[in-house]
C-alpha positions in Angstrom: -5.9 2.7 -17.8 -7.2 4.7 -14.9 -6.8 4.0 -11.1 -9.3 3.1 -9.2 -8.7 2.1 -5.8 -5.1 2.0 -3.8 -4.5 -0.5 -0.9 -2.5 -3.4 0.5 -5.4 -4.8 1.7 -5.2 -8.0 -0.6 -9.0 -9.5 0.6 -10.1 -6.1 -0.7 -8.3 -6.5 -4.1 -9.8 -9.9 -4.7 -13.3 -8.4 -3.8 -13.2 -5.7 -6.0 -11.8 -8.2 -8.9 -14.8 -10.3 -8.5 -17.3 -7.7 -8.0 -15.8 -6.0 -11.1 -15.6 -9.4 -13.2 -19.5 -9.7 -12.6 -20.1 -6.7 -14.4 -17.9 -8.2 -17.0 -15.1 -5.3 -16.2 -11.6 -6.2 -16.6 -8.8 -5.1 -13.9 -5.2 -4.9 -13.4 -3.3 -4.7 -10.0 -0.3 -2.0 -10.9 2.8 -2.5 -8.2 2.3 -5.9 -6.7 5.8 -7.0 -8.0 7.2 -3.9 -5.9 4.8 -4.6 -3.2 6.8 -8.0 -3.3 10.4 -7.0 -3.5 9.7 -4.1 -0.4 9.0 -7.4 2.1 5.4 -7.1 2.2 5.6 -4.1 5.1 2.9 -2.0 3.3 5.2 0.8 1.9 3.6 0.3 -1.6 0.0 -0.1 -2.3 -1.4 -2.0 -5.1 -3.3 0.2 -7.5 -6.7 -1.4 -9.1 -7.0 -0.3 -12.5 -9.6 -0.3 -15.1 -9.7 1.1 -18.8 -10.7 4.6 -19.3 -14.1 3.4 -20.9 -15.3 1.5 -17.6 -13.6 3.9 -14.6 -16.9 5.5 -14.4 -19.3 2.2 -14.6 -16.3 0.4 -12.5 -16.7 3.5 -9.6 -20.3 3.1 -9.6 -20.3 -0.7 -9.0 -18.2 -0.3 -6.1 -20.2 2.9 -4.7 -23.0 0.9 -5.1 -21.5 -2.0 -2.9 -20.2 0.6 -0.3 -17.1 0.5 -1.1 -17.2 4.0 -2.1 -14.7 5.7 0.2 -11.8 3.4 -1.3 -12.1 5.3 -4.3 -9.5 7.4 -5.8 -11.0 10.9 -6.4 -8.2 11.9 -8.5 -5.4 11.2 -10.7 -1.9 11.0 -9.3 0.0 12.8 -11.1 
């Protein structure tokens, strides 16, 4: 799995899911149980991720969509 984009901005999540879905990519949200144990005061973002295979057809779809500059450039490491 690679990241894809980072954010607590949950209407942005669900958008990126859908658009994702209708390309038939599938995601996982990484730290929302943390996210839920920290109170919900944004100290941990979710991560979108996507398998290794799709990261680059998954970062197209959102660049394409303008969504481009809530992309991860890089692993975290």
């Amino acid at each position: 799995m690679r990241e894809l984009v980072a954010t607590n901005d949950f209407v942005l999540i669900s958008f990126i899911e859908a658009l994702l879905a209708g390309e038939r990519i599938e995601t996982q949200i990484f730290d929302g149980n943390i996210s839920l144990m920290e109170g919900s005061i944004g100290a941990f973002p979710r991560r979108v991720m996507v398998a290794d295979d799709n990261w680059p057809r998954a970062r197209q779809v959102l660049r394409e969509a303008g969504l481009g500059e809530w992309l991860i450039e890089h692993e975290r490491g």
